[in-house]
N, C-alpha and C positions, 0 to 999 in steps of 0.2 A: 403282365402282358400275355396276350392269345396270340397263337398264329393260327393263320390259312393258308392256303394254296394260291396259287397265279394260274391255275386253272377250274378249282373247285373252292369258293367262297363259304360253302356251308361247312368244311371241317376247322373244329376249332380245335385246337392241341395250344397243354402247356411248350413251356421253352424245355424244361425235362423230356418232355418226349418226343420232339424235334429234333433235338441235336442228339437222340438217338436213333435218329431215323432217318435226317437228311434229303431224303426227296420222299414225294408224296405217289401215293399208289396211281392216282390220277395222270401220274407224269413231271406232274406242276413241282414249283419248288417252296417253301416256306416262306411266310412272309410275315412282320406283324398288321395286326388285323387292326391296327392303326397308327398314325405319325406321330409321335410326339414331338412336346415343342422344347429345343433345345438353344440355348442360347450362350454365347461365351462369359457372359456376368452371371451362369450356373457355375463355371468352372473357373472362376476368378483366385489366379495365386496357388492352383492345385499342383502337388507333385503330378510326374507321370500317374504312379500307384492311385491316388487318389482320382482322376481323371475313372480308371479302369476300375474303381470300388464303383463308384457315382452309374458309371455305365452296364455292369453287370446287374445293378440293381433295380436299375428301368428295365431291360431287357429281358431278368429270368426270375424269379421266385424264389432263388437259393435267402435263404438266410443272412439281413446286414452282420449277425455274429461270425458268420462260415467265410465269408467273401472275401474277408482282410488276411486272411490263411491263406486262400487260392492265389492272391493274386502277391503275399510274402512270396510263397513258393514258385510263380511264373516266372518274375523277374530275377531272381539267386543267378540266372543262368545267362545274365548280358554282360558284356563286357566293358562297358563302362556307364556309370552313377546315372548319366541321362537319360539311358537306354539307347536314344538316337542323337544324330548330330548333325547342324547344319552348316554349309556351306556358303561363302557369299564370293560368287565367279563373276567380276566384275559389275555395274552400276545396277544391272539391271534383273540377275538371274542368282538366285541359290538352286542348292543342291541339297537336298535331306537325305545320309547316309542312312537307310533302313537294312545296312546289314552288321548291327554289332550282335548277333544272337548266335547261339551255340551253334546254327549251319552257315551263318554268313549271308543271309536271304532276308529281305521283308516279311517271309511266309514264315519265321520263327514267332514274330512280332503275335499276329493268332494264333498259331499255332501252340506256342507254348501255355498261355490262356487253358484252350481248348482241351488239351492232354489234362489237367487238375481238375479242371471242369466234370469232365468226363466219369474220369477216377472219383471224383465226389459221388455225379449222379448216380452212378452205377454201383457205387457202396452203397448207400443208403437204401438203393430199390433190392440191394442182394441178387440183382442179375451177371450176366455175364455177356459181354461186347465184343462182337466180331468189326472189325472195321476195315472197310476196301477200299483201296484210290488208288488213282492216277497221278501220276507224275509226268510233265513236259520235261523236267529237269529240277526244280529248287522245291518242288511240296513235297516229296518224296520224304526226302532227308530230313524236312520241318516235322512232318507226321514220327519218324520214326525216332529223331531226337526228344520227340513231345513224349510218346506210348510205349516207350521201351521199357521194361520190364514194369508197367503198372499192375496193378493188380487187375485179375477180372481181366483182362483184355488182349487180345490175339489184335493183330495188325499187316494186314496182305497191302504190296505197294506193288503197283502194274508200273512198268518204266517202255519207252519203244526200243527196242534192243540196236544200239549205235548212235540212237541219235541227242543222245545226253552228252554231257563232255565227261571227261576219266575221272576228275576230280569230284563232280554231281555224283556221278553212281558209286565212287567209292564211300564218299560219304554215307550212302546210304546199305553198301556192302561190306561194309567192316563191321556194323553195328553186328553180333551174334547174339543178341537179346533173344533167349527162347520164344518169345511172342513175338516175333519178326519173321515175316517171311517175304524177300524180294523176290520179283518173278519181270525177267527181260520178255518184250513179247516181241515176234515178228512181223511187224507192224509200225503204225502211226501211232502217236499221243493220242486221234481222234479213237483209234481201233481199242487201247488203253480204254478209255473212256468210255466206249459203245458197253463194253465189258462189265464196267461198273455199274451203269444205266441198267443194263439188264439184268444182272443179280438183285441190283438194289429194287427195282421195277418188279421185279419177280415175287412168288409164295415163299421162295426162298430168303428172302429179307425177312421175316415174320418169323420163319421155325426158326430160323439160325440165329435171329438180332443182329442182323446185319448194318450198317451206316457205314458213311463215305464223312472223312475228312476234306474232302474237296472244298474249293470258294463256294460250293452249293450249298454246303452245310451253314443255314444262321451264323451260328456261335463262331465260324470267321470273320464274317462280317462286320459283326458287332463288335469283336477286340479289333478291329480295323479303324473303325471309327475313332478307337483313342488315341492312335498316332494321331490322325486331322486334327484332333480339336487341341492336341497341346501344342502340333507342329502351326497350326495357324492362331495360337492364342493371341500373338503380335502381326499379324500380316492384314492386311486390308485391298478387297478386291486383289487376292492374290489369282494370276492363272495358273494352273496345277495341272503337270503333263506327265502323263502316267505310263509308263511303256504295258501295253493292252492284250492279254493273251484271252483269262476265260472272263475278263469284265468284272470279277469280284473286289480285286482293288479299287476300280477309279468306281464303283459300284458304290461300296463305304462313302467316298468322301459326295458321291450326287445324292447317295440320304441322306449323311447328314447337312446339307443342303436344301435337301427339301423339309428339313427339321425346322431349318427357321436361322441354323447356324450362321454366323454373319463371318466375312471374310475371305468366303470363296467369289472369284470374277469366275472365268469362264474355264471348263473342262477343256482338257485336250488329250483325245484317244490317240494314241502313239502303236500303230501296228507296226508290223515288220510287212514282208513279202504276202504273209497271209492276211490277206487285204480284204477281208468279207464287209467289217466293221464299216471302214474307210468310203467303201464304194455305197454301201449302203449311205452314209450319209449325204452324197453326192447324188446318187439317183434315187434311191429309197426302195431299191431293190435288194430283198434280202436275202441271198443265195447258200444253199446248202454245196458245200462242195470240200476235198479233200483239203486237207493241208499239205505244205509243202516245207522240207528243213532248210534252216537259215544260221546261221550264226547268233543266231538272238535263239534257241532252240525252247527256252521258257517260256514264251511267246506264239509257239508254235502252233498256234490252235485256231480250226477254221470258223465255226461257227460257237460263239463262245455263250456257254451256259446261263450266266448272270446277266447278260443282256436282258433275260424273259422277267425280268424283275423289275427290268426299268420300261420294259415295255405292259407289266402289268399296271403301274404308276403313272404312267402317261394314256393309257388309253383311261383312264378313271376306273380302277379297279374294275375293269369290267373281264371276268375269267373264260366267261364266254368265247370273248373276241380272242383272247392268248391262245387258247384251246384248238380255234380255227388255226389262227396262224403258225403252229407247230405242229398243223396235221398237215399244212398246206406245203409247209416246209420239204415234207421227205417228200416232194416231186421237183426239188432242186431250187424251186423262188416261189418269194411270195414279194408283193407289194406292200407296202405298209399305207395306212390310211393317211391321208393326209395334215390331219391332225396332231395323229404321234408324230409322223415326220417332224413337223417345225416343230413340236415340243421337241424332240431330241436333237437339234439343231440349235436351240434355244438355249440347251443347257451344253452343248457339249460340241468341238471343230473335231475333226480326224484325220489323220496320214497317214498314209504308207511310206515306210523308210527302207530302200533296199539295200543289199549286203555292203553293197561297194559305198553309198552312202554313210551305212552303220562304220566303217574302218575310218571314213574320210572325218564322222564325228569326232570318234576316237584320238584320231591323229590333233586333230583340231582345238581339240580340251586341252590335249597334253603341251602342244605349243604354245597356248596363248596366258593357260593357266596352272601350266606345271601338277595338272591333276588328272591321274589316272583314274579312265572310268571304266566298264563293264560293258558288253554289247547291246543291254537293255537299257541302260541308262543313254546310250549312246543315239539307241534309237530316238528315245527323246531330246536328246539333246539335239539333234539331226531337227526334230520337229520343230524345236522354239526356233533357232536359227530360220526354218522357211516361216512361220510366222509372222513376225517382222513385231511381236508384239512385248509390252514392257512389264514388268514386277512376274518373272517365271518363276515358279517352285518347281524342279523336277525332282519327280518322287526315283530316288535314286535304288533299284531291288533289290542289288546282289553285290558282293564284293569283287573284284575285277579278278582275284586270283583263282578263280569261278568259272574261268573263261581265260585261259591261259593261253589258248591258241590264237583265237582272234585279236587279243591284247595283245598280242607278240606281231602277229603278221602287222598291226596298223601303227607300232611305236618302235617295236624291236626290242622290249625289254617283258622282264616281268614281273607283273605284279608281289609286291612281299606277304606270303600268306602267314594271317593273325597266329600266334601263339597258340589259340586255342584249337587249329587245326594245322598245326603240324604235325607230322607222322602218317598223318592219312593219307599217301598215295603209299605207304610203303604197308597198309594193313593187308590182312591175306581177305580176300572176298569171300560171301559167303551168299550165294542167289543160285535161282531156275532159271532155266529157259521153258518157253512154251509160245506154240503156234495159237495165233488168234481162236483156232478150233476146241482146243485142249485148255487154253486156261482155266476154264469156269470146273471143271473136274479138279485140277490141281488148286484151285483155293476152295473149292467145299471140304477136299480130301484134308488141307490144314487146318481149317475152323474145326471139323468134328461133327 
């Protein structure tokens, strides 16, 4: 499999040196440079592991002899034999736990993939990997549980300084792995993010070997896709509501959709307050503008990255057109053509769920169903209810002990946090601080 750009069609790169690269100099982000056709009687009776052998083999060039090692060692790290687990909350709706993984988050699920991934690629080529991202709150902790003490590779994580919960950032500050370095910044998750864009965007990606574990990066994507296709092995015209921050999640499961995968009914983008998504699908107006923090803080994100992927896919691979519309962008809106419109309508409904909504889910799960959820799952859950519609899967991100405060203010109890992160609020921390102006000095200063 080749990749290209979503802005520049003529660069072809292996899957190796993509997901050591993660965005393209052009701007655009990785793509493959064609859809493959996937179908549930490829994957008929597979373990999880088998599922993620089959998919890493379509997707990159590693060796079938190398792949059953990477992905032995992915999984060692879940907490229980399934990897995930599903829930059935009355006639009409489950719930898929996607947080049994060493941080409690969906984002271990790639994440851990990617970290062995990595450590392969980057043995074999006898290079050495600097890797930069942003964290809303749960990629953070996935990346640094993934990259912690690998070989070859240094790991900088931008967080917005307060607006994670204590639990998220300790997770990701107790880690003292020498190739660890957390940095709080004074800012937004978007400011986070601007940060990464432009180192990665930069000459300085190139001297340094720089990449982002971000949903930008491929190689998330793709271990994404393996939770859908085992989680929908039995479901038929399932709708699938996804709480929607940078679009990389429900991203996964509308390629594999456009694979040919059978079993998906209709998407449902689950925002919070930061409602760019939502409104665009409503007017078709697509606005560049701040985020704003909410209780769903993973979510936080205003204009979200992985969008430009689904919007290279619907305009018919045309990188010309994406290229306008993300120059058109930083003067605050652009229009979408008409065409993308109802294809993105077609595949996909959106809402905005707000705080007071998100507690009233909460509250509302825990009474009806004796099952405590998370502020993201909650969001969604807030969605299906205004819906009105039948056979829901919500893709459930984060474990609720994750979110202790807002679990608390809408039930009054709290969540019991897994065995395998106990102790974590009582580790000593170990981060910077740095002003949106200074970061890019203090992560050159730790790569080297």
């Amino acid at each position: 499999m080749l990749y290209n750009t979503t802005r520049n069609k003529n660069v072809q790169k292996t899957f190796a040196e993509i997901v050591c690269l993660s965005n393209a100099s052009c701007g655009g982000l990785y793509i493959p440079t064609q859809i493959p056709t996937l179908k549930k009687s490829d994957f008929a009776g597979f373990t999880y592991g088998e599922v993620a052998q089959k998919v890493i083999g379509i997707f990159t060039e590693i060796p079938q002899n190398d792949i059953g090692d990477i992905v032995e060692k992915s999984l060692k790290n879940f907490e229980i034999p399934e990897i995930f687990a599903k829930k059935t909350l009355g006639e009409n709706l489950k719930i898929v736990e996607l947080f049994h993984g060493p941080t409690l988050s969906f984002k271990d699920y790639p994440m851990q993939f990617l970290g062995n991934i990595v450590e392969y690629i980057v043995g074999k080529s006898g290079q050495k990997l600097n890797i930069l991202t942003a964290t809303s709150g749960d990629t953070g902790s996935a990346a640094i549980h993934a990259f912690a003490n690998k070989e070859n590779v240094k790991i900088v994580v931008l967080h917005p300084k307060g607006k994670v919960t204590e639990f998220q950032r300790k997770q990701m500050t107790t880690c003292h792995a020498k190739n660890v370095l957390n940095i709080a910044i004074d800012g937004t998750f978007d400011d986070c993010q601007a940060i990464v864009k432009e180192i990665t965007n930069s000459p300085f990606a190139k001297e340094r070997n720089i990449s982002t574990v971000n949903s930008i990066n491929w190689g998330r994507i793709m271990m994404q896709m393996v939770y859908y296709i085992k989680l929908l092995e039995r479901e038929q015209n399932a709708n699938i509501f996804v709480p929607t921050g940078n679009f990389g999640n429900i991203f996964a499961c509308y390629f594999l959709k456009k694979c040919g995968f059978e079993g998906i009914g209709k998407m449902f983008i689950s925002n919070n307050e930061n409602d760019v998504i939502s409104k665009m699908h409503k007017t078709g107006i697509m606005e560049n503008k701040q985020s704003v923090a909410t209780i769903s803080p993973a979510i936080d994100i205003s204009l979200p990255s992985n969008f430009e992927r689904m919007l290279f896919l619907e305009s018919g691979f045309d990188a010309k057109k994406i290229a306008e519309i993300y120059t058109q962008i930083k003067d605050k809106t652009v229009a979408l053509s008409s065409d993308i419109l109802q294809n993105f309508r077609n595949y996909f409904d959106a809402s905005s769920i707000t705080n007071a909504e998100t507690l009233i889910a909460i509250r509302k799960c825990y009474d009806n169903f004796g099952y405590i959820i998370d502020p993201h799952t909650a969001v969604s859950f807030a969605h299906f209810e205004k819906s009105g519609v039948k056979n829901g899967v919500i893709i459930s991100t984060a474990h609720p002990c994750k979110f202790e405060n807002a679990v608390f203010d809408a039930i009054g109890i709290n969540a019991e946090i897994p065995t395998s992160n106990k102790g974590i609020m009582e580790g000593e921390e170990k981060l910077e601080s740095s002003s949106f102006e200074n970061a890019k000095d203090v992560i050159l200063g730790f790569f080297g």
